[in-house]
C-alpha positions as CSV (number, residue, x, y, z in Angstrom):
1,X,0.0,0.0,0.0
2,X,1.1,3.7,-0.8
3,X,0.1,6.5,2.1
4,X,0.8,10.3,1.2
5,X,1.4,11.6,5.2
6,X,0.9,15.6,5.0
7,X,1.4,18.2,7.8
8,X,2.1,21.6,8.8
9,X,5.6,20.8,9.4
10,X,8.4,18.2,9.3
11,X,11.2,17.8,11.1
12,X,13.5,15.1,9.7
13,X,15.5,13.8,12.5
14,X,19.2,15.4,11.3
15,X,18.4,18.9,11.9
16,X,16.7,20.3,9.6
17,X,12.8,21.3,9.4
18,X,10.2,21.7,5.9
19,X,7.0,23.5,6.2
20,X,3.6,22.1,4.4
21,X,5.1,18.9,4.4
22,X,4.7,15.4,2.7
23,X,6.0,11.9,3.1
24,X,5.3,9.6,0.6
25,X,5.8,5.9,1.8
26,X,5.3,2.7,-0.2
27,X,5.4,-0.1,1.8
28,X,7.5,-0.5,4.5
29,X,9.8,2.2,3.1
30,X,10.0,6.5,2.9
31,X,10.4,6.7,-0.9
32,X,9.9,10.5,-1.1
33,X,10.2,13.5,1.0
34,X,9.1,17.3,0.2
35,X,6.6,20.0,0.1
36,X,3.2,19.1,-0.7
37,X,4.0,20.4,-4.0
38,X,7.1,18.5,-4.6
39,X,5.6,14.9,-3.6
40,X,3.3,13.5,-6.1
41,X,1.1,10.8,-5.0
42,X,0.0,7.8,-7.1
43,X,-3.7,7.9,-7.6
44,X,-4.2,5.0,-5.4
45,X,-2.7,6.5,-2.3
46,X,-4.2,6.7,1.1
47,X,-3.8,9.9,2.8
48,X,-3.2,10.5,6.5
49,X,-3.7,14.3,6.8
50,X,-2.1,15.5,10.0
51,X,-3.7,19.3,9.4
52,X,-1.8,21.9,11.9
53,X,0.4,18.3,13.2
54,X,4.2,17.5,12.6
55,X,6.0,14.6,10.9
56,X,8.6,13.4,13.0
57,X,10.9,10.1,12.9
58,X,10.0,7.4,15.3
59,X,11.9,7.6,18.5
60,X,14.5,6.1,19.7
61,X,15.4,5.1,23.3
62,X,19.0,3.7,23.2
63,X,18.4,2.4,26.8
64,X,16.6,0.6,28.9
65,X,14.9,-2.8,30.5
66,X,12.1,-4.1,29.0
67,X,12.1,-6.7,31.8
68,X,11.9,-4.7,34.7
69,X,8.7,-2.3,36.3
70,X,9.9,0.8,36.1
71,X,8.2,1.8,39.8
72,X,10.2,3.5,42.3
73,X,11.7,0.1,43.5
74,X,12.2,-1.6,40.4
75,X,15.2,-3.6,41.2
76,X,13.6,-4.9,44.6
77,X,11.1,-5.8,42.1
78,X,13.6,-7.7,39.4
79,X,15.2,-9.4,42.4
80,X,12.4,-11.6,43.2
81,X,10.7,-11.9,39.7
82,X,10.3,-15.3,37.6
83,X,11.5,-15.7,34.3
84,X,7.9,-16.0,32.7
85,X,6.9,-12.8,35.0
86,X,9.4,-10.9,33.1
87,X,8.5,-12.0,30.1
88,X,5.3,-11.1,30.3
89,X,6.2,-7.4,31.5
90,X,8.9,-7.1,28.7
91,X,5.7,-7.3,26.0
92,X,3.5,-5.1,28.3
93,X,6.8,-2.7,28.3
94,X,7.0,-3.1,24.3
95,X,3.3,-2.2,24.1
96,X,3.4,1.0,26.2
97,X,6.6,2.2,23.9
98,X,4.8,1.8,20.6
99,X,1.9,3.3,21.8
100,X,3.7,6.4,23.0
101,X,5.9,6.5,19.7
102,X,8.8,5.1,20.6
103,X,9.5,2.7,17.6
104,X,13.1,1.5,18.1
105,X,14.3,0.3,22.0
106,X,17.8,-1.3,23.1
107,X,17.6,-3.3,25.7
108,X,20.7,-3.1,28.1
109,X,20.0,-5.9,29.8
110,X,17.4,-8.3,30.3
111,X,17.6,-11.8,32.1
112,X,19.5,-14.7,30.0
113,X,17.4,-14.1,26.6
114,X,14.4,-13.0,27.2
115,X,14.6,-10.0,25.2
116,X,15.6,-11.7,22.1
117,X,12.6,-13.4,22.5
118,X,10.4,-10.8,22.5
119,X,12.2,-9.0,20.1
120,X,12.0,-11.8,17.4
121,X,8.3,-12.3,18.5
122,X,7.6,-8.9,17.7
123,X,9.4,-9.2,13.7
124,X,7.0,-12.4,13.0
125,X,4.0,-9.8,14.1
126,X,3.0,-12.1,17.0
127,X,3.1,-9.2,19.9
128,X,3.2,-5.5,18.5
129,X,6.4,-3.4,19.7
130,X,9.1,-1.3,18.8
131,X,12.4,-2.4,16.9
132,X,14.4,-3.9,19.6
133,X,18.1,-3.7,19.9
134,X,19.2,-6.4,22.5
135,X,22.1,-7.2,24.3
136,X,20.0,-10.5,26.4
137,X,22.2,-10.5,29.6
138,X,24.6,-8.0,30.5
139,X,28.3,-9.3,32.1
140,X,28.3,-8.3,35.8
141,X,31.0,-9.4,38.6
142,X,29.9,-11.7,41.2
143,X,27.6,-10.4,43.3
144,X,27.7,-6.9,40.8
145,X,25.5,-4.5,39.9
146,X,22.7,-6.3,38.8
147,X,23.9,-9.8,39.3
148,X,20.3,-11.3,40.1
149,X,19.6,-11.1,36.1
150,X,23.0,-10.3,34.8
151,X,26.0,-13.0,33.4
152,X,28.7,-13.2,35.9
153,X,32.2,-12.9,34.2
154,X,35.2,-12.2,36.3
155,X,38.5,-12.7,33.8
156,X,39.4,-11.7,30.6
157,X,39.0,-15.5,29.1
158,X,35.9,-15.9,31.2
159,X,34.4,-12.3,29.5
160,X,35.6,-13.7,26.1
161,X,33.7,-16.9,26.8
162,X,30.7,-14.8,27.5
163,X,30.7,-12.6,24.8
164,X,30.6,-15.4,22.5
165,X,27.6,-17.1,24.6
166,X,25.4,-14.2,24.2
167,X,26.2,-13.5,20.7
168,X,25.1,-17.3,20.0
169,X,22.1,-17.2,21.8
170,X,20.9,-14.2,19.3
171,X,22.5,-10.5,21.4
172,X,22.2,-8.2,18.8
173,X,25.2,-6.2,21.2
174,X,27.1,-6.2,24.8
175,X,26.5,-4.7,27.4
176,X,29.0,-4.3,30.3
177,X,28.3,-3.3,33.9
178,X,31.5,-1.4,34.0
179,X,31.2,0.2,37.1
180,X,28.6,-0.5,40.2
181,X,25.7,1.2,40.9
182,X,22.6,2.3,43.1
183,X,20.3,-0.4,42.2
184,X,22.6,-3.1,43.7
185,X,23.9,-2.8,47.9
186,X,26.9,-4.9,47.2
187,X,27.7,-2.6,43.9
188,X,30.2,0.7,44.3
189,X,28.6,3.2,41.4
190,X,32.5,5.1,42.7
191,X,34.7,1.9,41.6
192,X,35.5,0.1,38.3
193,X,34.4,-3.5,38.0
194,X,36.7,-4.7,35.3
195,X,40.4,-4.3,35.0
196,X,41.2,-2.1,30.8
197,X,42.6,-5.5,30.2
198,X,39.0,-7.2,30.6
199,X,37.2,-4.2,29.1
200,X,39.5,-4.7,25.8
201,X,39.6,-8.4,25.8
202,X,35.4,-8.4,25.7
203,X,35.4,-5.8,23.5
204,X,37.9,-6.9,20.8
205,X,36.0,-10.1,20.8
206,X,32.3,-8.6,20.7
207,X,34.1,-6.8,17.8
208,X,35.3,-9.6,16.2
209,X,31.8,-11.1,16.0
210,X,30.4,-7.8,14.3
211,X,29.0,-6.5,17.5
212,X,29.1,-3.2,19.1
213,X,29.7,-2.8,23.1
214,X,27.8,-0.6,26.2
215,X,29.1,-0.2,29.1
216,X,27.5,1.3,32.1
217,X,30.4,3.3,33.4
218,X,29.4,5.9,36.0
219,X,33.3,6.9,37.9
220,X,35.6,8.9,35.5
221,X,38.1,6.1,36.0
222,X,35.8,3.8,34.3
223,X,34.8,6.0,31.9
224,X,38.2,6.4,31.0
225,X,39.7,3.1,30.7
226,X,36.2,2.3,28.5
227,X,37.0,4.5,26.3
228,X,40.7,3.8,25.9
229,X,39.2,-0.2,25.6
230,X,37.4,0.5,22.6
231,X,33.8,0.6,23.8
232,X,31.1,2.0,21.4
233,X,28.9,3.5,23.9
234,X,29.2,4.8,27.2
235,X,26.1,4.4,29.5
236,X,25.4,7.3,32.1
237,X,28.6,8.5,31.9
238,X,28.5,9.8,35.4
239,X,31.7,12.0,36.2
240,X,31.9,10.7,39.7
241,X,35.4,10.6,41.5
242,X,35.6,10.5,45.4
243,X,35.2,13.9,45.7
244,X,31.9,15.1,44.0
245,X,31.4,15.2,40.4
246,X,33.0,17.0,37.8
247,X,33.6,16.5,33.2
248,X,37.3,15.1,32.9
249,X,37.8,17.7,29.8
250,X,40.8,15.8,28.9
251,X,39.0,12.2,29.0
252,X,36.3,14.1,27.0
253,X,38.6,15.2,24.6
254,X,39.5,11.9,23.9
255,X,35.9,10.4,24.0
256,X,35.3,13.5,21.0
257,X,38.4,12.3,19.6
258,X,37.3,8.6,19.2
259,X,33.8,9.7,17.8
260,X,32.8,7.3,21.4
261,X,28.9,7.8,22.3
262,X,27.7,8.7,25.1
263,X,24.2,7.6,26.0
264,X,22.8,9.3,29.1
265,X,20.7,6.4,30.2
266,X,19.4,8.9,32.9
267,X,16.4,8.0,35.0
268,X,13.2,10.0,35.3
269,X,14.0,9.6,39.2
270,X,16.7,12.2,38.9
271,X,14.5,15.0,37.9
272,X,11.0,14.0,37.9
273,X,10.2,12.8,41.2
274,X,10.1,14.5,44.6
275,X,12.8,13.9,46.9
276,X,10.8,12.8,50.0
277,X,9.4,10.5,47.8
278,X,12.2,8.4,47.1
279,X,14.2,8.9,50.6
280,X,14.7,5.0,50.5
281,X,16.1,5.1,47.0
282,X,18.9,7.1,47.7
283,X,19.9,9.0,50.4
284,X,18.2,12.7,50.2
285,X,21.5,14.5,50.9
286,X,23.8,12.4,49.1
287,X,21.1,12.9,46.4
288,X,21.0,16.5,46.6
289,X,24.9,16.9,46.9
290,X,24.8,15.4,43.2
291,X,22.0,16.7,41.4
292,X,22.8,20.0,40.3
293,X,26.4,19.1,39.5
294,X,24.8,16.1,37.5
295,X,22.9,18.4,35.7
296,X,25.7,20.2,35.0
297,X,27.9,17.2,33.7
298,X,25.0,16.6,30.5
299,X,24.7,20.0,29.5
300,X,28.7,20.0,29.5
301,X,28.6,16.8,26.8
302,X,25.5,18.5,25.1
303,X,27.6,21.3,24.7
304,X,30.5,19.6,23.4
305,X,31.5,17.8,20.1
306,X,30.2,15.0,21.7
307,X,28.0,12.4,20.5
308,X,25.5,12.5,23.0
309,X,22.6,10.4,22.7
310,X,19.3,10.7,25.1
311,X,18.3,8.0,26.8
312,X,15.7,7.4,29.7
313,X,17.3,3.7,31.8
314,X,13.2,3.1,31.5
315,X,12.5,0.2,33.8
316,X,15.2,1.8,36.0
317,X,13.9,3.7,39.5
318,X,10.7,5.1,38.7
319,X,11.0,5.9,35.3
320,X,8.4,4.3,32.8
321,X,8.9,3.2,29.3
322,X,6.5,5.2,27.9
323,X,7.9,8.3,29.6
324,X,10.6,9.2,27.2
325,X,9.2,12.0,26.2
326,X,9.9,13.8,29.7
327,X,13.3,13.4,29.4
328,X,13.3,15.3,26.1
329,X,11.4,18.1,27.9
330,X,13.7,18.1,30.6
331,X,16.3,18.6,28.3
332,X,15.4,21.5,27.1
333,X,13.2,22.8,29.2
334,X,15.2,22.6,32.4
335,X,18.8,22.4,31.1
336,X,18.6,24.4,27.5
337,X,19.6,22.3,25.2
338,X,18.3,23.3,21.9
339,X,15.1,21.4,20.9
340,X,16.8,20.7,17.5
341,X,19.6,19.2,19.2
342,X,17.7,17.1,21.6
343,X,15.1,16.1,18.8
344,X,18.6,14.4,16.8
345,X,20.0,12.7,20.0
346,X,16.3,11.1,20.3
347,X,16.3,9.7,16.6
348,X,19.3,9.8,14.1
349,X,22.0,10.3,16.4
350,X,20.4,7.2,18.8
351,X,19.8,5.0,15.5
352,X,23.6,5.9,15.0
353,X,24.6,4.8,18.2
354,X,22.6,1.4,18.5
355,X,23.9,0.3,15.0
356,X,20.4,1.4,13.1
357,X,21.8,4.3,11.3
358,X,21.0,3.2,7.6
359,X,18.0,1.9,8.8
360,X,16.0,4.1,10.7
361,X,15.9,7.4,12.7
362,X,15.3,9.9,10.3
363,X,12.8,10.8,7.2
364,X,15.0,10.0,4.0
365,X,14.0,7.9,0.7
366,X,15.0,4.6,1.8
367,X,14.9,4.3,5.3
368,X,12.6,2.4,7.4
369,X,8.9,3.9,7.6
370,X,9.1,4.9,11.4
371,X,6.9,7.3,11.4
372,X,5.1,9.9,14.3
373,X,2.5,12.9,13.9
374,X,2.5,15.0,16.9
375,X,-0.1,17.5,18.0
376,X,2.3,21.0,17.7
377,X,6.0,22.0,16.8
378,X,8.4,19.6,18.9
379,X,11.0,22.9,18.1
380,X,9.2,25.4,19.6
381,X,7.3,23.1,22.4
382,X,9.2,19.7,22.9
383,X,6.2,18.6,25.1
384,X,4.6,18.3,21.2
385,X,6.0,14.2,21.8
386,X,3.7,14.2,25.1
387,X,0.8,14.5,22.2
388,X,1.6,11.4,19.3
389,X,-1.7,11.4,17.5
390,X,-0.2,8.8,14.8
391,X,2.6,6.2,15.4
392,X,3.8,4.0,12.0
393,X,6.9,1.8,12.3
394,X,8.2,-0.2,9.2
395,X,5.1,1.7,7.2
396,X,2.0,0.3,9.5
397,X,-0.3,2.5,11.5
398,X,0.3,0.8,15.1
399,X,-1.4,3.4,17.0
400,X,-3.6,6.5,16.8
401,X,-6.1,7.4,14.3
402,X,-3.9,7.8,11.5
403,X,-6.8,9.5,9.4
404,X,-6.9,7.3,6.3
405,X,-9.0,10.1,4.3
406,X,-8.7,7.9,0.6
């Protein structure tokens, strides 16, 4: 089937924007892109008229847990979960993104391979969901962050062995627990859980096998032998050292140098909800102290030449899956990052990152028919993604009217 989409506007996902726009898509593919003027539709074409709405690509979260609840004690949650319970909250999870126009997901870790389950149950049609990007288990130490669902790997031949576990059980990527952190007591989010010798072995042979490698890295020291391992994408990227938090501008150089990504992975706990609410989360002053510096760690990488790439941890402390759009608002809304700029980190930049560039991510002749309309100008109001009207991934309406009008 061919569908002419028109709007008021488009915004393409690369940073640039078209008034009284088209999209003409045949199939599962964009084949043209234009004015109203410019794209010609066949005479058999159904038309989804999005009036005073805007074309946007689908978008993309480039992290988080399909398997976990996403309430404020998520992990205590995942800790005493069954296999089939989080299967059955990974479909409910790819459910809620879809319907809130979030088209393409990669799971940073699941439990063994439950993700590429319901990833390759959702590309026969059986369950309807986003694209999804999975790494099944992530490698943890004993007892690490995240051990209950995680692969524990402790030396560099025990890491190689993993790697080359996941990728034949299906992992589309790897995901590394670099560093501890606050959903796990026994973790330290302030020390390094590998040695650079077992960050490059894992690495080189995730590589070897054509995949690309995460690593949740919050201390600077992690962050820095990461990047110096090779890793394609750093998760969080926290800045912490013992004494506060703080941008290494030399490590960044480097991380700019190396074309690295940096995925925030940052929880809607950390700006969304009230501190007295979350008191046994994290302690209020220790949560307080590192706020505002936090804050002022992303809009130091948004300001760089760094690839920076928003993503929402969703399943992580209180932060939903279909919430991504609140972390775009608090983006620019609270920190000032240009919409446009914020808008690309959510879609072309993310596809990038997550190994879906030439796929999806952004409205080209081509690519992949991810598809939103959204009620308003996501430049001028970026709450716009709070209000998908129509959500089409791979060409089919999955939710919302879409207004067929022929």
């Amino acid at each position: 089937m061919v569908i002419l989409i028109k709007a008021r506007r488009l915004i393409d996902g690369k940073g640039s924007a078209l008034d009284n726009a088209a999209v003409l898509v045949d199939e599962h593919r964009i084949t043209a892109v234009g004015t109203q003027d410019e794209v010609s539709p066949p005479e058999n074409a159904e038309i989804i008229d999005g009036e005073g709405m805007t074309i946007t690509p689908g978008l993309v979260d480039a992290h988080v847990h399909l398997v976990n609840t996403g309430e404020a004690f998520s992990a205590r949650d995942a800790r005493i979960a069954t296999d089939e319970e989080m299967t059955i909250l990974a479909v409910k999870n790819a459910f809620l993104a879809i319907q809130s126009g979030v088209t393409t997901v990669r799971d940073l870790g699941g439990k063994g391979f439950i993700t590429v389950s319901v990833r390759d149950a959702i590309n026969k049609g059986v369950i309807p969901g986003p694209r999804v990007v999975s790494c099944a288990a992530a490698l943890t130490t004993t007892g690490g962050q995240s051990y209950y669902k995680s692969l524990e790997a402790e030396t560099a031949d025990e890491m190689k062995k993993a790697v080359r576990y996941l990728v034949k059980g299906g992992a589309d990527c790897i995901k590394i627990f670099g560093s501890g952190g606050n959903a796990t007591p026994s973790s330290n989010p302030l020390a390094s859980q590998y040695t650079f010798d077992e960050f490059r072995t894992a690495t080189d042979e995730a590589h070897r096998m054509g995949k690309h490698v995460a690593a949740h890295v919050h201390p600077t020291d992690a962050i820095k032998m990461a990047v110096e391992a090779g890793i394609d994408c750093l998760e969080h990227c926290s800045w912490l050292h013992p004494g506060g938090l703080a941008v290494d501008e030399l490590v960044l150089e480097d991380i700019i140098k190396r074309g690295t990504f940096i995925s925030l992975g940052f929880p809607a706990s950390w700006y969304r909800i009230p501190l007295d609410e979350i008191q046994d989360v994290m302690d209020r002053a220790g949560r307080e102290a590192l706020l505002e510096p936090r804050y002022q760690t992303i809009k130091r990488m948004y300001d760089s030449d760094a690839r920076v790439v928003a993503s929402s941890d969703a399943g992580s402390t209180a932060t939903r899956i279909d919430e991504f759009a609140l972390l775009l608002e608090f983006l620019v809304n609270r920190l000032g990052v240009s919409a446009q700029k914020v808008i690309t980190s959510a879609t072309s930049l993310a596809a990038e990152a997550i190994g879906l560039g030439r796929t999806v991510g952004s409205l080209e002749p081509g690519k992949q028919a991810d598809i939103l309309l959204v009620d308003g100008d996501p430049t001028a109001d970026i709450t716009a993604f709070q209000r998908v009207a129509t959500v089409m991934k791979g060409g089919e309406v999955l939710a919302g009217e879409g207004r067929l009008v022929r």
